[in-house]
C-alpha positions in Angstrom: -42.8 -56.5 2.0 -40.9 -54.7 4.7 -40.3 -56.7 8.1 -40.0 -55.6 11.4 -36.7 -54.4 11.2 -37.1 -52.5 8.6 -39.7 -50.5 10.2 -38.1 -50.2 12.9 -34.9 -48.9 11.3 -37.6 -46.5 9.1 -38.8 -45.0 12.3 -35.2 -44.3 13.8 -34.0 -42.8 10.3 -37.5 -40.5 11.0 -37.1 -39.7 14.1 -33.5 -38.4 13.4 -33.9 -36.5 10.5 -36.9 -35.1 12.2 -34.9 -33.7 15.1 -32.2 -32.6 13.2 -33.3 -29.8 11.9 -34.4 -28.6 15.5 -30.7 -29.4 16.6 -29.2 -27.5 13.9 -31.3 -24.4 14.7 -30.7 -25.0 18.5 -26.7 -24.8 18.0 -27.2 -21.8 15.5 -28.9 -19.8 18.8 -26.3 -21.3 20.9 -23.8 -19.5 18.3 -26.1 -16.7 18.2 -25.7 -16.6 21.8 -22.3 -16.9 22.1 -21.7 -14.4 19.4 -23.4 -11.3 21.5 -21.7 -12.2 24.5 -18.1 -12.2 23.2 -18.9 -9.1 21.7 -21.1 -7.3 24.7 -17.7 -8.2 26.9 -15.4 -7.2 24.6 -16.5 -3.6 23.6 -16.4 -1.9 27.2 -12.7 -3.2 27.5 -11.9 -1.4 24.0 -13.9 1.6 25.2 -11.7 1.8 28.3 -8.6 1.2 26.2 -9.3 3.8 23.8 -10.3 6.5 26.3 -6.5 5.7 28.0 -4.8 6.3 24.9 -6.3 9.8 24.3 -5.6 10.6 27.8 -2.0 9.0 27.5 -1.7 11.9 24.4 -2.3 15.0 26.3 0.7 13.8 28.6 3.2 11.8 25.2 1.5 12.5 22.4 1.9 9.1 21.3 -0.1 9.8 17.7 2.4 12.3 16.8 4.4 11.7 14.3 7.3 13.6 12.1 6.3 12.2 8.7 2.8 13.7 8.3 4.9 16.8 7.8 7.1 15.6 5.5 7.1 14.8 1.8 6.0 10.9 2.1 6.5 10.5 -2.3 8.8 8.6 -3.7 11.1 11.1 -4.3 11.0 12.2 -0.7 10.8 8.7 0.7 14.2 7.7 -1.2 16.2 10.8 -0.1 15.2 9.8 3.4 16.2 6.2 2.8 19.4 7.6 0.8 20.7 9.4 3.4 20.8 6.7 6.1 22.8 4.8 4.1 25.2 7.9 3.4 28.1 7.2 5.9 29.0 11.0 5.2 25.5 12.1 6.2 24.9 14.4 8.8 23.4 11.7 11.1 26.7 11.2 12.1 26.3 7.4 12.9 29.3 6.5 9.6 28.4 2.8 8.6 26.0 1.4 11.2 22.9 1.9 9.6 24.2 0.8 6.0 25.8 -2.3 7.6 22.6 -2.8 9.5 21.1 -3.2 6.5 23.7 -5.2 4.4 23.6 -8.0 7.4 20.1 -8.9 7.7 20.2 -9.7 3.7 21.3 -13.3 3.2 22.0 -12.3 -0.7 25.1 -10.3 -0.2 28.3 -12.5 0.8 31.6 -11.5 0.9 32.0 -8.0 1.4 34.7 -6.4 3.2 34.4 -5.2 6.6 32.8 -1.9 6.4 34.6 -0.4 8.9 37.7 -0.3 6.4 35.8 -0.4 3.5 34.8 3.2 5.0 38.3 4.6 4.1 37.7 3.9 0.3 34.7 5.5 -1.0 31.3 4.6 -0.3 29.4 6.1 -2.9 25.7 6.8 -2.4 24.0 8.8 -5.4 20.0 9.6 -5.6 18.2 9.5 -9.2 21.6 7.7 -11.0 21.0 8.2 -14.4 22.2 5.0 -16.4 20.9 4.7 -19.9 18.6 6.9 -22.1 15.8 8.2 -19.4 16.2 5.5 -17.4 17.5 6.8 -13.2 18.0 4.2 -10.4 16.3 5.7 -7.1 18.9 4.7 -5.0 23.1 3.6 -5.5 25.3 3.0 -3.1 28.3 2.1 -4.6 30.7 0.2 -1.9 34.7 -0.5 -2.3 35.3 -4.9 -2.6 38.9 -5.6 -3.1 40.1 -4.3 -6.8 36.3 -3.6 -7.7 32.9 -2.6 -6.5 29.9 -3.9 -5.8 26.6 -2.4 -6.2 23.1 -2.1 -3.7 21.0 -0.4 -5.5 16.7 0.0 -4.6 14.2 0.8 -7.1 11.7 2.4 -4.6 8.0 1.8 -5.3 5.7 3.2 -2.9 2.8 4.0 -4.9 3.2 4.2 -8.6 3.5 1.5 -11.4 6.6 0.2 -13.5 7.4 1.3 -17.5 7.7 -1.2 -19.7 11.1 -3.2 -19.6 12.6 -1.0 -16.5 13.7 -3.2 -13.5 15.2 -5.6 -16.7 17.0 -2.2 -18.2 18.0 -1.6 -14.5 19.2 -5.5 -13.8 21.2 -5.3 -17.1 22.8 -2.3 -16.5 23.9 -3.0 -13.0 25.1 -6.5 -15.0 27.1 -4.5 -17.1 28.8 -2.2 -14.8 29.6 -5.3 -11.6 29.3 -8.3 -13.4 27.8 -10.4 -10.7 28.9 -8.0 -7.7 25.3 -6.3 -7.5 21.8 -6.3 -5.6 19.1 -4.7 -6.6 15.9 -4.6 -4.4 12.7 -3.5 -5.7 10.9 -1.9 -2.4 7.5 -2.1 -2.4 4.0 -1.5 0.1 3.8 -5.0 1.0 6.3 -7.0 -1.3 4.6 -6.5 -4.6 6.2 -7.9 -7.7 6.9 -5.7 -10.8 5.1 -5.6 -13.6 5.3 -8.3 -16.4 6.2 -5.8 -18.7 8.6 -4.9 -16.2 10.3 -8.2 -15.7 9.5 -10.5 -17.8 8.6 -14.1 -15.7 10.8 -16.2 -17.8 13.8 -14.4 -17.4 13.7 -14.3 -13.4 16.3 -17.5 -13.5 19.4 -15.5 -14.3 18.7 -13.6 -11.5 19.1 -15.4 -8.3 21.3 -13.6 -5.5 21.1 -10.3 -7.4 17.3 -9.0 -7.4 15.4 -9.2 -4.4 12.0 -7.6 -3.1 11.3 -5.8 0.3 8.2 -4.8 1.4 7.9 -1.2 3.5 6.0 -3.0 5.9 6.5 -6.4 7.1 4.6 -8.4 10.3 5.1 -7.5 13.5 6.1 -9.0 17.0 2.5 -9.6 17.9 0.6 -10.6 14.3 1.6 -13.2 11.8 2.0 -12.2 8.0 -0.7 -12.3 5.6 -0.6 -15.8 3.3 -0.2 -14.6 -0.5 -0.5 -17.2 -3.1 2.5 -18.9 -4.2 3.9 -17.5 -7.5 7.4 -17.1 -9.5 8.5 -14.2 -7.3 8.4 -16.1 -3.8 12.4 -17.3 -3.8 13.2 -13.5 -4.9 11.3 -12.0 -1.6 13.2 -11.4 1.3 12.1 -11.1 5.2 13.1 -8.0 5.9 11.3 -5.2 6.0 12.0 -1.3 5.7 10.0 -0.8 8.8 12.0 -3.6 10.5 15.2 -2.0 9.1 14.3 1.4 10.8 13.6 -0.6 14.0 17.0 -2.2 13.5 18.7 1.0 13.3 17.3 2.3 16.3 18.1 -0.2 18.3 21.4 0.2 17.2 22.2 4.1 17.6 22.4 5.8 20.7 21.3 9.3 19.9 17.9 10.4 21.5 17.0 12.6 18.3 17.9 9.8 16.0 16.0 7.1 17.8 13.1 8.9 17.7 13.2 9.8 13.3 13.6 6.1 12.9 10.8 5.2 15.6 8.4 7.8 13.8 9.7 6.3 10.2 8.9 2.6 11.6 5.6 3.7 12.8 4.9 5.3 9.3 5.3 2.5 7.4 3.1 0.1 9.5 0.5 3.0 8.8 1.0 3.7 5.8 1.3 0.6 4.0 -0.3 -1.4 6.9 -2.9 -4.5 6.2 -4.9 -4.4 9.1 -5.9 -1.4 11.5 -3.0 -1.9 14.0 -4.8 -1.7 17.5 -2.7 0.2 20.0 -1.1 -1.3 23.0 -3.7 -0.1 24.9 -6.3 -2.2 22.9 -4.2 -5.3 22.6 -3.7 -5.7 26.6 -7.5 -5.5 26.4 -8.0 -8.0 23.9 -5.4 -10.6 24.9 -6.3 -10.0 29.4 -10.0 -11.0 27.6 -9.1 -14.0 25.8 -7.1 -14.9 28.4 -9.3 -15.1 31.4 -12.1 -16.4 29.1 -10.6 -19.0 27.1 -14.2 -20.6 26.3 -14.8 -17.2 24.0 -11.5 -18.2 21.8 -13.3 -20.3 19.3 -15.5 -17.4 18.5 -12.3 -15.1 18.1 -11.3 -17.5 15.9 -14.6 -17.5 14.1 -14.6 -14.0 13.5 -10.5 -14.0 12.5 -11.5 -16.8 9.9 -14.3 -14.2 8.2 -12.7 -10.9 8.6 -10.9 -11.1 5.7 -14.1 -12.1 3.3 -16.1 -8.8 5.5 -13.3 -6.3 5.1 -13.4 -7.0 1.0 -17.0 -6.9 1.1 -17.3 -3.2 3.0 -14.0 -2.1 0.9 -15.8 -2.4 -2.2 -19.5 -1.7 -1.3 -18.2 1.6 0.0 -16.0 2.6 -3.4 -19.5 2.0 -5.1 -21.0 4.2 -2.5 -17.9 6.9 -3.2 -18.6 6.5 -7.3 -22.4 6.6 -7.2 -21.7 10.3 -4.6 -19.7 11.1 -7.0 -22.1 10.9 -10.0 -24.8 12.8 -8.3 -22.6 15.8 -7.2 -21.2 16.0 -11.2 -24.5 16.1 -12.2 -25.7 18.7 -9.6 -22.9 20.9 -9.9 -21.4 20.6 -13.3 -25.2 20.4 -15.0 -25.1 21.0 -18.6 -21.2 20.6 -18.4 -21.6 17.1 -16.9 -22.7 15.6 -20.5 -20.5 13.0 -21.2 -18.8 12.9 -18.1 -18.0 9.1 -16.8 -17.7 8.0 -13.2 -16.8 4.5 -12.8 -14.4 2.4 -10.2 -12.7 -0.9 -10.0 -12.0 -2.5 -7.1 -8.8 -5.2 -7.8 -9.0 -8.7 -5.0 -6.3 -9.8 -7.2 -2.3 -9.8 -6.4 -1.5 -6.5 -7.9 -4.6 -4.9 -6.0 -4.8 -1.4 -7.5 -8.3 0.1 -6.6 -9.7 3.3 -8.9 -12.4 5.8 -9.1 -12.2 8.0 -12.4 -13.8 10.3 -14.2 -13.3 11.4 -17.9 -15.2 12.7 -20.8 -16.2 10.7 -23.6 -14.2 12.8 -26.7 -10.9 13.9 -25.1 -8.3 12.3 -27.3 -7.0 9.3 -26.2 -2.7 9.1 -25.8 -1.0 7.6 -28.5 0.6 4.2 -27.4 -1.5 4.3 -24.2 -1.9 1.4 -22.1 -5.5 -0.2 -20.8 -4.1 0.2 -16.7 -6.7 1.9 -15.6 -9.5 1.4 -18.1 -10.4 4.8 -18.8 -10.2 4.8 -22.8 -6.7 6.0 -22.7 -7.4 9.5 -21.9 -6.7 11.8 -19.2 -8.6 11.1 -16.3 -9.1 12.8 -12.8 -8.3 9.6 -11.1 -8.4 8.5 -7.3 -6.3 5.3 -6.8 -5.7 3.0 -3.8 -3.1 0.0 -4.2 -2.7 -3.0 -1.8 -5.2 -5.0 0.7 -7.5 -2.8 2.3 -7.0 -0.5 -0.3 -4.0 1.7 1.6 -1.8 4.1 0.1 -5.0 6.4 -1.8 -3.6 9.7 -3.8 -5.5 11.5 -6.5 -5.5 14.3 -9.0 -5.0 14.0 -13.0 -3.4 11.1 -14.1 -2.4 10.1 -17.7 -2.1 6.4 -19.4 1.1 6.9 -19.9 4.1 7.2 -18.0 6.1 10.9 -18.9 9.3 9.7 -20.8 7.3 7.0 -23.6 4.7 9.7 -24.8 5.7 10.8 -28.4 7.4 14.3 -28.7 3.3 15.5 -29.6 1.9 14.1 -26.3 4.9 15.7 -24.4 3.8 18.9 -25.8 0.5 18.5 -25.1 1.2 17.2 -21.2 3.6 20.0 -20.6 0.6 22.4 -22.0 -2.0 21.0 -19.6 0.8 20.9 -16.4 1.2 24.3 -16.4 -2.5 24.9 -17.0 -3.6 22.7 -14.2 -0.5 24.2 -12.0 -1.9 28.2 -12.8 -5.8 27.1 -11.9 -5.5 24.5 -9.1 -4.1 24.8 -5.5 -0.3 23.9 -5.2 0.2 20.1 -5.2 2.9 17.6 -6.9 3.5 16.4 -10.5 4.8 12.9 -11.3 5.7 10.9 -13.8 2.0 9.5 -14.7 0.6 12.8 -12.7 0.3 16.2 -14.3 -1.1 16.8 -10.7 -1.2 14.6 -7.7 -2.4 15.1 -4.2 -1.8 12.8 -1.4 -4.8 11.4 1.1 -4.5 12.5 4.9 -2.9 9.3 6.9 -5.5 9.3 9.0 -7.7 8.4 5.9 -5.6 6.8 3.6 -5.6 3.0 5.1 -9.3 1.4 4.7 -8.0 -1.5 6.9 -8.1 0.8 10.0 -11.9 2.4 9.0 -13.9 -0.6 8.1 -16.5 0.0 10.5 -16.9 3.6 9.8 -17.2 2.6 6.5 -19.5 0.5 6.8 -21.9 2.4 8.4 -21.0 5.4 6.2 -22.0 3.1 2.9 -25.1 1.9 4.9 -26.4 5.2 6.4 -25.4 6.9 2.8 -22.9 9.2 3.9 -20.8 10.7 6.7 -17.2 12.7 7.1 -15.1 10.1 5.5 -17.5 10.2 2.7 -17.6 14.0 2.5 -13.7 14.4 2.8 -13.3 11.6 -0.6 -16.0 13.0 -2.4 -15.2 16.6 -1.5 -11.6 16.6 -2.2 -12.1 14.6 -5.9 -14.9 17.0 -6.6 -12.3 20.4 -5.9 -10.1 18.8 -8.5 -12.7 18.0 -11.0 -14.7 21.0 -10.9 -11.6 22.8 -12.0 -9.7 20.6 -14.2 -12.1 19.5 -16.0 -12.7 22.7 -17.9 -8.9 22.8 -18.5 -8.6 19.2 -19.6 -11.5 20.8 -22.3 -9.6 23.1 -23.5 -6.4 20.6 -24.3 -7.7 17.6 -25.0 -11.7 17.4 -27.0 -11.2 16.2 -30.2 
């Protein structure tokens, strides 16, 4: 039997279960609530913002910037890097910006003072060839005593490592200094190489002579993105290239000088940035709001705590949008010749982060020895591929499984054959070492981090100009090499 205390205590329990559920739903209104009016504040200030900064352009042009005119490659990115370090370059500034460098990296001890180092040779050499095909990007070669030591920078911007090169590089530079040598591996955001790169086992023998640098490291007013712990975290180091532009600049006096490095800092926030880098103008907004409404704070936190989860969700939703565009345009305008013809993507959450879109025909020959990075059967593929958070960094055009120096002296034949076919048919445009034919994406386009809500509503209103210029500019490529890649490569 159950007493009066027990009944009692069976009513209470009642009671509060049966308000609870009304409690939760009145605090998820309250959120509700909360929510619109954080967000019905906010916007007006960023509309104000963003209507200064385009007047503040008309008057300093503060958008402009020298590197969307330049070649922004690897090849183009390490001549500019190169020559900064030259002392004997024409920027006339001798040692400071290669000493800049050298004392922000706690790896390197013990050199001599550059200043008379500088009357002994500094030798700085672009594309150093060291054994069989293999070329370091960068070597500056510096006087220490009765010997030399060696900084040298494998610079990876965009594309992916061959098997066994930063260990043929490390063993080299082994060979040649002993211990005196650093080499960094530069990368968007302080990617590792690639197992077959660097093995993982053999990163002990290493310490104080391989380091990583990201292009693009935090800035003053953000804190750095958390990455999960793995073997390569002792071998990465703080600075940045960005940061070692801004270094530099503070450092020279020159007006023309200060602003390259400026424009060179700016470029690799945008370029390889992680998030869409408000502009002054926005963050005074933000941080006056937040400020003189502290009570809205927990619900910037709120939404800082699920942007990440959001700008994954939109990032992939709208590459499935892009493929799915894609199919229906190859079917419309290729017709019969669009038998056979694949369009699939991959979108990568994982630490190497590489995000496709290709298209390929089932029956061109695969490449012998090809590896399974992208998936596309090992054949030649018209290819779109973004790498990093985001995805950042997108460049397209006809891409093989294979990087240029391991195909077999067949393959190389039959690469150089389609190059200068694609070359003769298509619009001017780069080749690369994976790339018969490579095109880079406008900046303006190129870092999803910055366009999330436009793409957003682009994947939910089925379309709009960032659609078009993808979709568009993927299409121009296949509609013309895919006739060519025919010709070469059916079985």
């Amino acid at each position: 039997m159950i007493d009066d205390v027990s009944r009692k205590s069976l009513r209470q329990y009642a009671r509060f279960f049966g308000d609870l559920g009304t409690r939760m739903e009145d605090a998820r209104r309250a959120d509700h609530r909360r929510y619109l009016q954080f967000f019905a504040e906010l916007s007006p200030r960023l509309d104000t913002a963003k209507a200064l900064d385009e007047d503040l352009d008309r008057h300093l042009a503060l958008r402009f910037n020298v590197f969307d005119y330049l070649d922004t490659f690897e090849a183009g990115l390490s001549r500019i890097i190169a020559d900064l370090l030259n002392p004997k370059a024409r920027h006339g500034q001798r040692t400071l910006f290669l000493a800049t460098l050298l004392e922000e990296l706690p790896e390197i001890r013990d050199l001599p003072d550059l200043g008379a180092a500088a009357a002994g040779p500094i030798s700085v050499v672009r594309e150093r060839v060291i054994t069989g095909r293999r070329r370091l990007d960068i070597s500056v070669e510096i006087p220490d005593g009765d010997g030399r030591f060696c900084l040298a920078i494998e610079n990876k911007p965009y594309a992916g490592d061959q098997p066994n090169q930063v260990k043929d590089y490390l063993a080299y530079l082994e060979r040649e200094y002993s211990k005196r040598f650093l080499l960094i591996y530069l990368s968007p955001t302080g990617e590792a190489p690639d197992e077959s790169s660097l093995l993982r086992g053999d990163l002990g023998q290493w310490h104080g002579r391989f380091a990583i640098m990201p292009y693009r490291g935090a800035s003053d007013n953000e804190e750095s993105e958390e990455t999960p712990d793995d073997v390569f975290d002792d071998f990465r180091v703080e600075l940045s290239l960005a940061n070692w532009f801004a270094a530099c600049r503070r450092q020279c006096d020159p007006d023309r000088l200060r602003w390259f490095l400026r424009d060179a800092e700016a470029f690799c926030q945008r370029r390889f940035g992680g998030h869409s880098m408000p502009s002054d103008s926005e963050t005074r907004a933000l941080r006056e709001y937040l400020f003189s409404n502290p009570h809205q704070l927990a619900t910037a936190q709120a939404v800082y705590d699920v942007w990440p989860s959001i700008k994954a969700h939109v990032c992939e939703r709208f590459l499935e949008h892009l493929r799915t565009t894609i199919g229906k345009r190859v079917e419309g305008e290729l017709g019969d010749d669009s038998a056979n013809i694949r369009v699939e993507c991959a979108y990568d959450r994982g630490r190497k982060r590489y995000s496709y879109i290709w298209l390929y025909r089932l029956g061109w020959r695969p490449w012998e020895n090809h590896t399974s990075e992208p998936p596309f059967e090992g054949c030649t593929a018209i290819l779109m591929q973004g790498f990093g958070p985001g995805p950042s960094n997108w460049i397209r055009g006809v891409r093989h499984p294979l990087h240029e120096d391991n195909l077999t002296d067949s393959d190389a034949v039959r690469r150089a054959r389609l190059t200068e076919k694609l070359r003769r048919h298509l619009d001017p445009c780069e080749s690369r070492e994976w790339w018969p034919y490579l095109c880079r994406v406008s900046d303006d386009k190129a870092n999803w981090d910055a366009l999330i809500p436009e793409l957003c509503r682009e994947w939910n209103d089925g379309g709009g100009q960032i659609t078009d210029y993808y979709v568009d500019g993927l299409m121009a490529i296949a509609t013309k090499a895919i006739p060519i890649i025919d010709e070469v490569e059916l079985k």
